[in-house]
NUZAZA-952697 format. One record per residue (C-alpha): x, y, z. Coordinates in steps of 0.25 Angstrom, whole numbers, plus 2048, in hexadecimal, padded with zeros to 3 digits. Example, Ala and Ser with C-alpha at 12.3 -4.5 7.8 and 13.67 -1.06 7.14 Angstrom:
<kelos>
+-----+-----+-----+
!   u !   v !   w !
+-----+-----+-----+
! 831 ! 7EE ! 81F !
! 837 ! 7FC ! 81D !
+-----+-----+-----+
</kelos>
This chain:
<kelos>
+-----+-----+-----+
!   u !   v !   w !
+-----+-----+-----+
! 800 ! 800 ! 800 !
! 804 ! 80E ! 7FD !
! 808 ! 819 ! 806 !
! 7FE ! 821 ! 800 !
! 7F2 ! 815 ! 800 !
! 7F8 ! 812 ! 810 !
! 7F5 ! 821 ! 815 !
! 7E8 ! 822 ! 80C !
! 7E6 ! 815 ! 813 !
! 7E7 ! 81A ! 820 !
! 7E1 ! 828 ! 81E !
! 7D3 ! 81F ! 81B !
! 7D4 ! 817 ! 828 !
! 7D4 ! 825 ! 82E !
! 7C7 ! 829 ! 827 !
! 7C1 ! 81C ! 82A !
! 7C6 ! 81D ! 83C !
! 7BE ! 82B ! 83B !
! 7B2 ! 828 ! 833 !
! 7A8 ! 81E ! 837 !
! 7A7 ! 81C ! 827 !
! 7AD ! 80D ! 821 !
! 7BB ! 814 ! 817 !
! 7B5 ! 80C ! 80D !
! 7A8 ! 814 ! 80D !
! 7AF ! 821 ! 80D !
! 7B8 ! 81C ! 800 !
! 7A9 ! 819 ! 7F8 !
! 7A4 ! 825 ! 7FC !
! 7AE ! 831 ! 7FD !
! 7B2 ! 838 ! 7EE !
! 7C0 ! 837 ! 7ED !
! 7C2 ! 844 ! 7F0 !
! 7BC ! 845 ! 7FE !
! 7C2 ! 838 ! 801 !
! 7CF ! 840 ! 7FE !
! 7CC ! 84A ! 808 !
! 7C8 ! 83F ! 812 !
! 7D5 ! 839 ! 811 !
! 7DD ! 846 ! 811 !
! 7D9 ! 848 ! 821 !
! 7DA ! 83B ! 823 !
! 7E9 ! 83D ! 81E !
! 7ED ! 847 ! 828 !
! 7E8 ! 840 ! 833 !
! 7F3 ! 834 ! 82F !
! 7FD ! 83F ! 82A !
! 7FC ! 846 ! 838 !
! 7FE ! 839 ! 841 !
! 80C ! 838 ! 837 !
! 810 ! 844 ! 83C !
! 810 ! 840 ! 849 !
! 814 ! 834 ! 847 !
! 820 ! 83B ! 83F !
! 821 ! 845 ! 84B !
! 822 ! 83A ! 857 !
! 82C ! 832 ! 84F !
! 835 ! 840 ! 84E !
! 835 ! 843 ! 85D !
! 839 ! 835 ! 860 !
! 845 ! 835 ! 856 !
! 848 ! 842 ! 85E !
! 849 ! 83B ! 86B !
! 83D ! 842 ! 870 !
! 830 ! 840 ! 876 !
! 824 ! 849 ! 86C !
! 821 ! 856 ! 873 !
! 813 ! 858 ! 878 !
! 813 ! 865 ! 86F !
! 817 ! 85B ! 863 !
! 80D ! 850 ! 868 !
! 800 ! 859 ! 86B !
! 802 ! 85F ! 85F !
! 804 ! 853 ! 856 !
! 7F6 ! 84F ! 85C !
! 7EF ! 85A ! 85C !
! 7F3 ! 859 ! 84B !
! 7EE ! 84B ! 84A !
! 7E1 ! 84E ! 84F !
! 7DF ! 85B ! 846 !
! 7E2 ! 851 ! 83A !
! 7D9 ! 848 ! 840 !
! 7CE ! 853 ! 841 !
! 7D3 ! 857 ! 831 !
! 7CE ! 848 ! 82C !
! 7C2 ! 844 ! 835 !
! 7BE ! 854 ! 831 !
! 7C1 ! 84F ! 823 !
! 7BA ! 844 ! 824 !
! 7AD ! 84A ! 828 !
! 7AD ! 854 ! 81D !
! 7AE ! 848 ! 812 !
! 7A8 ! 83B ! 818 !
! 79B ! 839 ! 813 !
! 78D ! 839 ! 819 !
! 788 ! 835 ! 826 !
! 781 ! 83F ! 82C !
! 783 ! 849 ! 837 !
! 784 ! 83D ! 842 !
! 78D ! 836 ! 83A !
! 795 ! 844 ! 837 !
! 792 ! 845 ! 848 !
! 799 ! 838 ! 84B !
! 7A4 ! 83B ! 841 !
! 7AA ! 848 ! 846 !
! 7A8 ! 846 ! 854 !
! 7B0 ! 838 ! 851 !
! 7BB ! 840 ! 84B !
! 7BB ! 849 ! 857 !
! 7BD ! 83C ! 860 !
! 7C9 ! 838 ! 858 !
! 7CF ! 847 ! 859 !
! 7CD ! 847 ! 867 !
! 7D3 ! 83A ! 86A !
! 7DF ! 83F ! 861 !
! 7E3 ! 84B ! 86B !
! 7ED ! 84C ! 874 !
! 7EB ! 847 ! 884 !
! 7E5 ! 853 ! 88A !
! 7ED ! 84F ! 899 !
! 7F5 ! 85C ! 89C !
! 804 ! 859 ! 8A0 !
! 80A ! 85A ! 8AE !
! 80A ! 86A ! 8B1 !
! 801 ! 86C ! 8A8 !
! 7F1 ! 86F ! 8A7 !
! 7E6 ! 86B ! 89E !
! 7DF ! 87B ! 89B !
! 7D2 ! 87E ! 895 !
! 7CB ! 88A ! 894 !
! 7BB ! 888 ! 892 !
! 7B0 ! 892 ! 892 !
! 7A2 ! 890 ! 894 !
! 794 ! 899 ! 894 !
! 788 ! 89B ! 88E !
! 78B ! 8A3 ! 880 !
! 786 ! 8B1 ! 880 !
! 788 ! 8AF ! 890 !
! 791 ! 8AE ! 89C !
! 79C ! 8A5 ! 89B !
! 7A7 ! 8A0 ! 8A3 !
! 7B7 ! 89C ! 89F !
! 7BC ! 88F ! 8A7 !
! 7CC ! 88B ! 8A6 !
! 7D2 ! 87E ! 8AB !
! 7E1 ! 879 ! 8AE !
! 7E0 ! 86B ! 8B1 !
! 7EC ! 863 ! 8B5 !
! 7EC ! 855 ! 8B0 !
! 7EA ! 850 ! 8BE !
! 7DE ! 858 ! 8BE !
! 7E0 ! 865 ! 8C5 !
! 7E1 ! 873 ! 8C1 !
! 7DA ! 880 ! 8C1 !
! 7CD ! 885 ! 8BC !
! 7CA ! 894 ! 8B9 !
! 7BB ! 89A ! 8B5 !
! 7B8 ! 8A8 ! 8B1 !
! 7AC ! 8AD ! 8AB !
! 79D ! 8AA ! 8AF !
! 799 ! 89C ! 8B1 !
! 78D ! 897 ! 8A7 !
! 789 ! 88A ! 8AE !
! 780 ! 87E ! 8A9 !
! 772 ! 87F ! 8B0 !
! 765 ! 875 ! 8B0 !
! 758 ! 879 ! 8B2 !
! 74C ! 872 ! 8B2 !
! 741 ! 878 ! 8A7 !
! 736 ! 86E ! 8A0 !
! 739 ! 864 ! 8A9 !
! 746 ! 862 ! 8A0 !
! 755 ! 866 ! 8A4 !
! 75B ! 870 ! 89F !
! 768 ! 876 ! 89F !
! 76A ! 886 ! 89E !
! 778 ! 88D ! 8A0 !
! 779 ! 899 ! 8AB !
! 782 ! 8A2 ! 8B1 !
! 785 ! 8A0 ! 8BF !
! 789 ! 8AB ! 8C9 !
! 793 ! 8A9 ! 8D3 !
! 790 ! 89A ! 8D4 !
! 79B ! 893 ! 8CE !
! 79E ! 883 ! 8CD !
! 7AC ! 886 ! 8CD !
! 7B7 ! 88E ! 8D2 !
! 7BB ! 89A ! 8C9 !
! 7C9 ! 897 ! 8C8 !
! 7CE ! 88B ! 8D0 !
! 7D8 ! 881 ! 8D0 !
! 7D7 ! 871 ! 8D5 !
! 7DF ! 866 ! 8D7 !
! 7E0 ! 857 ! 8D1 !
! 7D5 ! 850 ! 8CA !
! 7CA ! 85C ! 8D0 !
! 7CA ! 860 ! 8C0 !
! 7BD ! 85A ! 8BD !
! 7B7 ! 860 ! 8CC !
! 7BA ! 86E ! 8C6 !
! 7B5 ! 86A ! 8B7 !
! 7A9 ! 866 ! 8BA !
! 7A5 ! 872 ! 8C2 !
! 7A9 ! 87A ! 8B6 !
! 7A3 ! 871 ! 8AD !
! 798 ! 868 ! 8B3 !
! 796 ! 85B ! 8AA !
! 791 ! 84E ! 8AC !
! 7A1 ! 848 ! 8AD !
! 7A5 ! 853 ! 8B8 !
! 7AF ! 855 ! 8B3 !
! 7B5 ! 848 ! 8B3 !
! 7BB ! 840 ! 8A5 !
! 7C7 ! 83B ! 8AB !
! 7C0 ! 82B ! 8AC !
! 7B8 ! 82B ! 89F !
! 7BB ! 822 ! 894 !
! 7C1 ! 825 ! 889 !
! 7B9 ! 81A ! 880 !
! 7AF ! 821 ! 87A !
! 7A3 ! 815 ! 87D !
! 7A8 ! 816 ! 88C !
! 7A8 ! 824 ! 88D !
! 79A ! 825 ! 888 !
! 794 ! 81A ! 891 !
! 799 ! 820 ! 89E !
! 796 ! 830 ! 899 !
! 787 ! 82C ! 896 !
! 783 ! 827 ! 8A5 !
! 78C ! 833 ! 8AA !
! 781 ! 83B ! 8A1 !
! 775 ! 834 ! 8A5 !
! 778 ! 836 ! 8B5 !
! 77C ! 846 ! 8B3 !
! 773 ! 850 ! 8BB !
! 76D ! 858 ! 8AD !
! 76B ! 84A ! 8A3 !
! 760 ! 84B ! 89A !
! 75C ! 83C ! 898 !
! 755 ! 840 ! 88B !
! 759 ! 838 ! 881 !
! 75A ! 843 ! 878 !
! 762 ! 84B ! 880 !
! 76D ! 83F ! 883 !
! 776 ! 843 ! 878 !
! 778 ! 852 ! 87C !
! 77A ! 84E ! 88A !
! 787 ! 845 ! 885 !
! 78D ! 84F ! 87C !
! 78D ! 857 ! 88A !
! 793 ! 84F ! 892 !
! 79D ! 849 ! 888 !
! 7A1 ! 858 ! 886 !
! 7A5 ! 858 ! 894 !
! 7AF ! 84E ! 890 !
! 7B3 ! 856 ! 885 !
! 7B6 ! 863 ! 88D !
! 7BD ! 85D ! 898 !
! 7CB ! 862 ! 895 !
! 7D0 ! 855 ! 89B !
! 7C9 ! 84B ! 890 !
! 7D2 ! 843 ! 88B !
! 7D3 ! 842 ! 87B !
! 7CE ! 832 ! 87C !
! 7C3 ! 838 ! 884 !
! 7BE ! 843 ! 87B !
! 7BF ! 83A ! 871 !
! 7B5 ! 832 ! 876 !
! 7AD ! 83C ! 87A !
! 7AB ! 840 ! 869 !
! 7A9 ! 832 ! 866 !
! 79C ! 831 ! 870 !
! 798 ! 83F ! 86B !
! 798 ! 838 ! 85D !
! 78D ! 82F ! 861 !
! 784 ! 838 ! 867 !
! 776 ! 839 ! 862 !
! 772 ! 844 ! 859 !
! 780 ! 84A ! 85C !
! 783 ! 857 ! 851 !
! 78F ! 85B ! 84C !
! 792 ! 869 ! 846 !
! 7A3 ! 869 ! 840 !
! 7A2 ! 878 ! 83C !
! 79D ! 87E ! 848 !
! 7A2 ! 889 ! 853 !
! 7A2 ! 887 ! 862 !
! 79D ! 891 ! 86D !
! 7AA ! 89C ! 86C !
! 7A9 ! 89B ! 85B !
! 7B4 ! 88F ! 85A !
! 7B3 ! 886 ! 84C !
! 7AF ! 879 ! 853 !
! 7A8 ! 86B ! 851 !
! 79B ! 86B ! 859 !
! 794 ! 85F ! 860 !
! 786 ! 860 ! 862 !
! 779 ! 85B ! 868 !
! 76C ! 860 ! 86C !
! 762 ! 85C ! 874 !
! 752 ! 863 ! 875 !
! 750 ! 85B ! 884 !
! 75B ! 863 ! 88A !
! 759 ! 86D ! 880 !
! 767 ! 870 ! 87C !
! 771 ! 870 ! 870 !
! 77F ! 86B ! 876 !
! 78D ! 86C ! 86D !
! 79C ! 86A ! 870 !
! 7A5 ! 870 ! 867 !
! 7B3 ! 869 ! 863 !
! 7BE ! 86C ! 858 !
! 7BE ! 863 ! 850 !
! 7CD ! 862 ! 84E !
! 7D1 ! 85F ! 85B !
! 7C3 ! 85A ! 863 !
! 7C6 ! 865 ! 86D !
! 7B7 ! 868 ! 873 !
! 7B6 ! 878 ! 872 !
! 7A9 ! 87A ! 878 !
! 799 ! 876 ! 87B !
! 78E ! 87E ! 879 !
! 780 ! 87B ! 87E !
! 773 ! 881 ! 877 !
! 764 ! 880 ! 880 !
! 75E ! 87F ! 873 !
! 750 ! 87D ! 86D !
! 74C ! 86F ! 869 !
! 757 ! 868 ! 85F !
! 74F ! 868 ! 853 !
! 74E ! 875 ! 852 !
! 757 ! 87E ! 84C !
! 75A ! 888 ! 856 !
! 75E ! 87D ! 85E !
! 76A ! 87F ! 858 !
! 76D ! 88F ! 85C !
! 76C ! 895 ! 868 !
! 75E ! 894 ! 86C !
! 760 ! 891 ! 87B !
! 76D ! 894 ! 886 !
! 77A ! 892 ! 882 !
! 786 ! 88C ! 88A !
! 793 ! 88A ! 885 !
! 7A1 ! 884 ! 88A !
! 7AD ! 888 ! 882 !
! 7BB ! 883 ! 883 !
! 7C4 ! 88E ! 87F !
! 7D2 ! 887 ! 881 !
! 7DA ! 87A ! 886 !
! 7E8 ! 876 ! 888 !
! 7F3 ! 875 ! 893 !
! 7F8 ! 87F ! 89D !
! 806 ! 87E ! 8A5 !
! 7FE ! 883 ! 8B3 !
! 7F0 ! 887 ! 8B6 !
! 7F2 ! 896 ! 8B5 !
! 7F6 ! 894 ! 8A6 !
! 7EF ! 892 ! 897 !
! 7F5 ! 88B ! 88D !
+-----+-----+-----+
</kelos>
């Protein structure tokens, strides 16, 4: 076989491991040029793992470990030529609908994610992030974290806190979003010590998991039978059937957000969103701050509310959610603001030298 015919070869097994499609059905049904353009981003993903290949073997001939410079950013070029193909292959594989279109970009999504770097900081070192959270329009609060890797750090608030509240109208839950004055969950700027990270986390950002990821699985049929009783036990679950779907993207977006998810974990996470019911998927969308972004969404008329997470599609980073308390979902304004709007944003993430720096 031919060098040529090997990496054309191989540049289909690509196409095949990211689409649920047989190759074989993609060959009779693609024109010649799209298949061309199909295997032109499979390409770059098997030229990109070459280069680092190329560059591990150069820094071993040099008698020297790869640096973590060199090495996150080799990474971080695999998984944009990894978005480059499976983005590729959305654009010219045919048909299936928008579920099947659903499954596929949220599956190339799980493989990016599962492509990134560990997201453990070193010792001395500190996780950061920087979120921001409010109602559109409204009041809005910035929170910042420093977590160490054995789970302490410092967590610092400014702005006003918009806060989820439940109220009881029409004998039906349902979850506004207020400004609270002088009551606070959490300390303005505080610092805490070992493994008390999730304790802080949760009373900034109340969930279902409190804050707590560190013992999920990372198969994706694991993590989805122990995260659905987690739902059906939480204080606000709507046990209508048609509201189930929503209720999952929310709490598999508290995953997502936590700055300690590991890549395998948020992998699995986009893999279970894939399978959701009625899931949407919007690839030329902006989230709450104007950001390009790919927007997962659901909506539900028993809660009523429209609920979407917004990640970049290069790197599966989440950027943000917003949440919409809609008219019915079969109605067009559902889809614009026709009720409160609450947002969480997150502006920045990487690592810090001490808890009074940013990256």
């Amino acid at each position: 076989m031919s060098k040529r015919t090997d990496h054309e070869s191989r540049a289909f097994a690509v196409l095949q491991s990211a689409n649920p499609a047989r190759v074989e059905d993609i060959r009779r049904e693609l024109d010649e040029e799209r298949v061309a353009v199909a295997l032109a981003h499979a390409r770059a993903v098997l030229d990109c793992n070459h280069q680092i290949d190329v560059g591990r073997r150069a820094d071993r001939a040099g008698g020297r470990a790869p640096g973590n410079t060199r090495r996150v950013r080799l990474v971080r070029a695999a998984a944009v030529a990894m978005a480059l193909v499976l983005t590729g292959l959305l654009a010219v594989l045919p048909g299936g609908g928008a579920p099947a279109r659903a499954q596929r970009v949220l599956n190339a999504a799980a493989s990016i994610a599962a492509a990134q770097p560990a997201t453990a900081p070193g010792p001395g070192a500190y996780t950061y992030l920087k979120q921001r959270r409010g109602l559109i329009g409204g009041p809005s609060e910035t929170v910042e974290w420093w977590i160490a890797a054995d789970g302490s750090g410092r967590m610092r608030r400014t702005g006003a806190p918009a806060i989820g509240v439940w109220s009881l109208a029409d004998g039906r839950m349902r979850r506004l979003r207020a400004t609270l004055e002088g009551r606070d969950r959490a300390a303005r700027d505080a610092t805490f010590g070992p493994g008390r990270f999730a304790e802080f986390y949760e009373k900034v950002n109340p969930g279902v998991l409190d804050g707590r990821i560190d013992e999920l699985p990372t198969d994706p049929k694991a993590l989805d039978a122990v995260l659905r009783p987690k739902l059906g036990r939480a204080l606000d679950f709507n046990p209508d059937p048609s509201a189930q779907s929503l209720q999952m993207l929310q709490l598999l977006e508290e995953i997502l957000a936590n700055p300690l998810a590991s890549p395998k974990l948020r992998s699995a996470v986009y893999e279970i969103a894939a399978g959701l019911e009625s899931v949407e998927i919007s690839e030329h969308a902006t989230d709450p701050i104007g950001r390009p972004a790919t927007a997962i969404a659901l909506c539900s008329a028993a809660i009523p509310a429209r609920y979407e997470v917004f990640f970049d599609s290069a790197t599966s980073a989440t950027l943000g959610t917003r949440e919409v308390h809609s008219a019915p979902c079969d109605e067009a304004r559902s889809h614009r603001s026709s009720g409160l709007i609450g947002y969480n944003v997150y502006l920045k993430q990487g690592t810090a030298n001490s808890i009074h720096e940013h990256p």
